[in-house]
C-alpha positions in Angstrom: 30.3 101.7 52.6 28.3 103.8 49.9 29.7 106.4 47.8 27.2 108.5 49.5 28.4 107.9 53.3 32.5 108.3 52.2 34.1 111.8 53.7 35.4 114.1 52.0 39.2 114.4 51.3 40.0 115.6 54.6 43.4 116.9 53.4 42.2 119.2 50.1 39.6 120.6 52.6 42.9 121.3 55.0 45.1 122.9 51.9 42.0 125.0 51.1 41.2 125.9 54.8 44.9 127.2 55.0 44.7 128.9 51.6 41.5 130.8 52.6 42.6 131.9 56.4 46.1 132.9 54.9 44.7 134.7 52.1 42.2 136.5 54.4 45.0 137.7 56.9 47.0 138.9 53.9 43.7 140.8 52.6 42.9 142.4 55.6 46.5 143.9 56.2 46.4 144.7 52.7 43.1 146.8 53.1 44.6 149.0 56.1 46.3 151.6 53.0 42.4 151.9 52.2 41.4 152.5 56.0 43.9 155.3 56.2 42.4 157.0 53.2 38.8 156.2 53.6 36.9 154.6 56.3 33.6 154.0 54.9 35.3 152.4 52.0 37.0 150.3 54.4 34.4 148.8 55.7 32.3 148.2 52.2 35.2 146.2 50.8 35.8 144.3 53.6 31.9 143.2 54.5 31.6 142.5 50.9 34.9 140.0 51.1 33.3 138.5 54.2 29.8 137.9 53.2 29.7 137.8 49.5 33.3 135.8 48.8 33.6 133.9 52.5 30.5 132.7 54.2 28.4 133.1 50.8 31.4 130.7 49.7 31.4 128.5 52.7 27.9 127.8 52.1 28.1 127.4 48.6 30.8 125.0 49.2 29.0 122.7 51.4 25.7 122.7 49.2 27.9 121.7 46.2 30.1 119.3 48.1 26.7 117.3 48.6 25.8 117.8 45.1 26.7 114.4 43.4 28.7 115.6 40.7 27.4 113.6 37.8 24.3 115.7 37.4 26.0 118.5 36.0 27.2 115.5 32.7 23.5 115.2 32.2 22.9 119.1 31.6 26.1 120.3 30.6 25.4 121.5 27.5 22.8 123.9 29.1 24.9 125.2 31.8 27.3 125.8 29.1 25.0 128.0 27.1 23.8 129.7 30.7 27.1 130.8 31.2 27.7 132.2 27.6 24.4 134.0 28.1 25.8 135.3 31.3 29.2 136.9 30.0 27.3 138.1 27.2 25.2 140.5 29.0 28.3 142.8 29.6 27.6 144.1 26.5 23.7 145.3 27.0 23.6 148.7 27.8 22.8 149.5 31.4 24.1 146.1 32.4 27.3 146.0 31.6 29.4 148.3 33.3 33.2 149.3 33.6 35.0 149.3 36.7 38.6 150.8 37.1 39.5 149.7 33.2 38.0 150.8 29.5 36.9 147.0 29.2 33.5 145.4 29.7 34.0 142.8 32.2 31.0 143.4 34.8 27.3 143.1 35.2 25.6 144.9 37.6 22.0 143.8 38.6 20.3 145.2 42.0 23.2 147.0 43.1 25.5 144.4 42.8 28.5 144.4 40.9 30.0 140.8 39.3 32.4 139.2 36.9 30.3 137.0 34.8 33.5 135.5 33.5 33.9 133.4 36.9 30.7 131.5 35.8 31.8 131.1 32.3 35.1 129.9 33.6 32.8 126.4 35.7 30.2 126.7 32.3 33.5 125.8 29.8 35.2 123.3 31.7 31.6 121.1 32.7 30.2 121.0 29.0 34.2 120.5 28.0 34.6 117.7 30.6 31.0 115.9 29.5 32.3 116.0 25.7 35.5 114.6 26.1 34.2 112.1 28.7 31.2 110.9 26.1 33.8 111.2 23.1 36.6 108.6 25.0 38.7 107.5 22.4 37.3 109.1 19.7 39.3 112.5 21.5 42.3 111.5 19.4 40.3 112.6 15.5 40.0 115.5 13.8 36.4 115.2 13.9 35.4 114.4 18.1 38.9 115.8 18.9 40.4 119.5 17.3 37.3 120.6 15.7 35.0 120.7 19.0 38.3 122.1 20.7 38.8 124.7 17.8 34.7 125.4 18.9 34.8 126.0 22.0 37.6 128.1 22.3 36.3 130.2 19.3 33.1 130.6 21.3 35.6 131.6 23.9 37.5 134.2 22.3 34.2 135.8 21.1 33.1 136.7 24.5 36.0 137.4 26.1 38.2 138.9 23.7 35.0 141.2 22.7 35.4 142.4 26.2 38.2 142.9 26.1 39.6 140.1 28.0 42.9 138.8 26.8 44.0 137.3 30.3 41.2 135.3 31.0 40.8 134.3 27.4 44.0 132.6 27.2 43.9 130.9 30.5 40.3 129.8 30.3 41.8 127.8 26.5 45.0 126.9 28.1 42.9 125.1 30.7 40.7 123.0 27.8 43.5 122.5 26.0 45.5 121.0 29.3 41.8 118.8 29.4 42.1 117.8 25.7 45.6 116.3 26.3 44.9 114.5 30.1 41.4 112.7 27.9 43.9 111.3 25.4 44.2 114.2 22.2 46.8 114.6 20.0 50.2 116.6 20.6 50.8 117.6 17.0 47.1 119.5 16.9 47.8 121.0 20.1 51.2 122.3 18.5 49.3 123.6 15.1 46.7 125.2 17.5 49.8 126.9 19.6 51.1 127.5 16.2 47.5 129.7 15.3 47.2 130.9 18.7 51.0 133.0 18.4 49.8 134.1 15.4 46.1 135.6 16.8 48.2 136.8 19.3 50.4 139.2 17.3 47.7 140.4 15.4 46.4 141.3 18.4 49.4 143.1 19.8 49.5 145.2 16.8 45.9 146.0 16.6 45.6 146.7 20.1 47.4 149.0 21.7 46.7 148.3 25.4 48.6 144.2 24.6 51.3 146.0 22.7 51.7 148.6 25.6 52.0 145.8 28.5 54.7 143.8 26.5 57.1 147.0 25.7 56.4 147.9 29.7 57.7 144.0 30.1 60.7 144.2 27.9 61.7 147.5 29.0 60.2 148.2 32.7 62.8 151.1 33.3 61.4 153.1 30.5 58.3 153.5 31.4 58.6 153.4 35.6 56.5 156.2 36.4 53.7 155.3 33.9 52.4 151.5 32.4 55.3 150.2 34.1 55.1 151.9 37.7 52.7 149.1 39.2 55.7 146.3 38.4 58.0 148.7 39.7 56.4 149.3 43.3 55.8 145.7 43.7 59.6 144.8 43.1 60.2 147.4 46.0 57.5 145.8 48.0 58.8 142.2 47.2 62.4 143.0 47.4 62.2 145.1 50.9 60.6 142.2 52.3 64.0 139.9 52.4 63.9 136.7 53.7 61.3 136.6 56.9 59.6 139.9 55.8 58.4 142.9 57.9 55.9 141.0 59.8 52.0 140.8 59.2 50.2 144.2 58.5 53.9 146.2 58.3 53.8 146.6 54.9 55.0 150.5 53.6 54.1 150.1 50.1 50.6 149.6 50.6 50.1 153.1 51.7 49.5 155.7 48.5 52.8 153.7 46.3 51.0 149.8 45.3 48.3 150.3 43.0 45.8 147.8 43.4 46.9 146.4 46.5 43.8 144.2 47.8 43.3 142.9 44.3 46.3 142.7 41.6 49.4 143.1 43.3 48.3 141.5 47.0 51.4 138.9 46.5 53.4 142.1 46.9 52.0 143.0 50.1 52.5 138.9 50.9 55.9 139.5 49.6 56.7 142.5 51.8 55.2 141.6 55.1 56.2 137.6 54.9 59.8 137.8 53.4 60.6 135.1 51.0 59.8 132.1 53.3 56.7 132.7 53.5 56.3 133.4 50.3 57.4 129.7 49.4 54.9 128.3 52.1 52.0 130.0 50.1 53.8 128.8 46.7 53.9 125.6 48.0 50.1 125.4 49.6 49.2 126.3 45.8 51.8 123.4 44.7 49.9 121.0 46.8 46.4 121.8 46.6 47.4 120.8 42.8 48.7 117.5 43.6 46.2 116.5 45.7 43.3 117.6 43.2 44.8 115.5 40.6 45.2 112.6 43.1 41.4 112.8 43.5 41.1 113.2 39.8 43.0 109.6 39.8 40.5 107.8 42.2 37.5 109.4 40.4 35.3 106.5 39.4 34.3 108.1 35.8 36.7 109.8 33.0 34.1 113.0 33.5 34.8 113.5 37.6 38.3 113.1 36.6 38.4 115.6 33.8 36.2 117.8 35.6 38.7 118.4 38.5 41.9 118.2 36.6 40.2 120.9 34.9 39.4 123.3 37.4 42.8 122.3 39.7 44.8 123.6 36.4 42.0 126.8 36.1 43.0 127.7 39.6 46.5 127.3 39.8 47.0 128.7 36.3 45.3 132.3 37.4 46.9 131.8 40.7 50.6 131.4 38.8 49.9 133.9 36.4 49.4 136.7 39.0 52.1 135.5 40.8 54.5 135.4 38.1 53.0 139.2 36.6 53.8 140.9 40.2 57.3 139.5 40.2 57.7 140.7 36.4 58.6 137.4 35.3 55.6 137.6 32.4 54.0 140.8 31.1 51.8 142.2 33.9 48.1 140.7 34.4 45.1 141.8 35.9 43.9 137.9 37.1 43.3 137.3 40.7 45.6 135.4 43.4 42.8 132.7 44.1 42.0 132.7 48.2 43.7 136.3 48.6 42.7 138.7 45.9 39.4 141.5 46.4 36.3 140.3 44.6 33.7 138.2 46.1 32.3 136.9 42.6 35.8 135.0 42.4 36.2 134.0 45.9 32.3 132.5 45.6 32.9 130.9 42.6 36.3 129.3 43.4 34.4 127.5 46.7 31.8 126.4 44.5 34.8 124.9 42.3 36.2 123.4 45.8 32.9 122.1 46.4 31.9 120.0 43.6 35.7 118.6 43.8 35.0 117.2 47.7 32.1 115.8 46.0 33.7 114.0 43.4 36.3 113.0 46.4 33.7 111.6 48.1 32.6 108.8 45.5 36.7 108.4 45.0 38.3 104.9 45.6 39.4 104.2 49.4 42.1 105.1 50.3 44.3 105.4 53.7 45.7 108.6 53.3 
């Protein structure tokens, strides 16, 4: 049989089929504390989450699922550069545009509104994949290794942290860095690069006030409860009045006038709240396995670049995923990344089934297997 007549990996396609159904229950009982308020709005958001993130995403999906993956080696450098274009065009007057926050993240062009970011996200990983995959063992020198590493994140950190955008910064270079290891680099220069990174990141604390801000609201929530602190302090409510088996689907209290940001940044709460804490461990662990079995297709990948390329969007995912996860239950300082599947924004939900997609493709020219 042909690499071009093999299925997908039925069982991904299952994990993100649950992810996406769950995540759109969860959104819709989420939106009802906007329905209360405001109709009209109502219905916008939710028409934009079905068309724009869902079926546009479905589609998307299947068009890139039957994409063979190794096209995007051959002109990674230029979607790379697209990308970078892309994000930088927040910065052109009448293009970029702020949206609930002082920062720069969206473009709008014909009345719609979009994180460009999402597409630089795909952009990094595809040129970052190609390098290390032409590079081999070369990956372990200064020269092929660190310095293209030091590069790309530098290129990075000037488009996003220009923004600013601190969150997606670090996670977009955690994700490389992960990608630098998996190809073969060395430990002790992704220890001096940590090493640099703490220090950038304390400069920054001090020299922006909005970083400093979020870490005293993490290391002393109680202080500041009714101010940079109140959204951790309404999700705790939400997450802790939710018990064990929760209030039941679309029961939630907090959503009404207390959760700021409930269909976007803080929807785990509302998870939390109307699912208990069982549930809450069933989504955990749908995110747990959709990460196993994308690096189990990373395995059977016939080339070092379809490997690379979905061990690299598997740990993008999970890590924003994680990350908001872990900022709603104030276990880090809080973030303003999306849950993947669940959070409001149809540029995200889009460009995570385009990520799905060109992993079932790479799936499909995988080894046999049984299961």
């Amino acid at each position: 049989m042909s690499s071009h007549e093999k299925k997908v990996d039925k069982v991904f396609l299952g994990v993100v089929i649950s992810l996406l159904i769950t995540g759109f229950a969860i959104f819709i009982s989420a939106c009802m504390g906007i329905l209360a308020k405001d109709s009209l709005q109502f219905g916008s958001i939710v028409s934009k989450q079905i068309f724009f993130g869902i079926i546009f995403g479905l589609i998307a999906c299947f068009i890139f699922s039957n994409i063979d993956y190794k096209i995007y080696k051959k002109y990674a450098l230029f979607i790379f550069i697209m990308s970078a274009v892309l994000t930088s065009l927040v910065f052109v007057p009448g293009l970029g545009t702020k949206l609930n926050t002082f920062a720069s993240r969206w473009i709008i062009l014909f009345g719609f509104s979009f994180q460009p970011v999402a597409v630089l996200n795909i952009g990094a990983i595809i040129y970052w994949s190609a390098w290390l995959s032409y590079i081999k063992e070369r990956v372990s020198t200064l020269k092929f290794g660190f310095m293209p590493l030091l590069a790309i994140i530098t290129i990075i950190g000037g488009l996003l942290l220009s923004q600013p955008d601190t969150d997606s910064f670090l996670i977009l270079c955690t994700t490389c860095i992960f990608m630098f290891l998996v190809a073969g680099g060395r430990k002790r220069y992704v220890i001096l690069l940590s090493i640099l990174g703490i220090i950038c990141l304390s400069v920054l604390a001090f020299s922006r006030p909005y970083v400093m801000s979020r870490i005293e609201t993490f290391i002393h929530p109680g202080d500041n409860s009714q101010t940079s602190g109140y959204q951790v302090q309404q999700s705790l409510i939400a997450i802790g009045s939710g018990q064990v088996f929760g209030k039941g689907l679309g029961q939630s209290i907090q959503k009404y006038n207390f959760l700021p940001e409930s269909i976007s940044d803080t929807i785990f709460a509302v998870l939390a709240e109307e699912g208990g804490f069982v549930f809450c461990v069933f989504v955990i662990g749908l995110f747990i396995f959709f990460v196993f079995r994308g690096f189990r297709i990373a395995i059977k990948s016939p080339d070092i670049f379809g490997g690379l390329l979905v061990v690299g969007i598997v740990i993008l995912t999970i890590l924003q995923s994680f990350t908001n996860i872990a900022s709603v239950l104030g276990i880090i300082p809080f973030s303003g990344l999306p849950l993947a599947f669940f959070s409001q924004g149809g540029t995200a939900m889009l460009m995570v089934l385009v990520q799905v997609g060109i992993i079932l493709n790479i799936s499909r020219h995988g080894k046999s297997s049984h299961v």
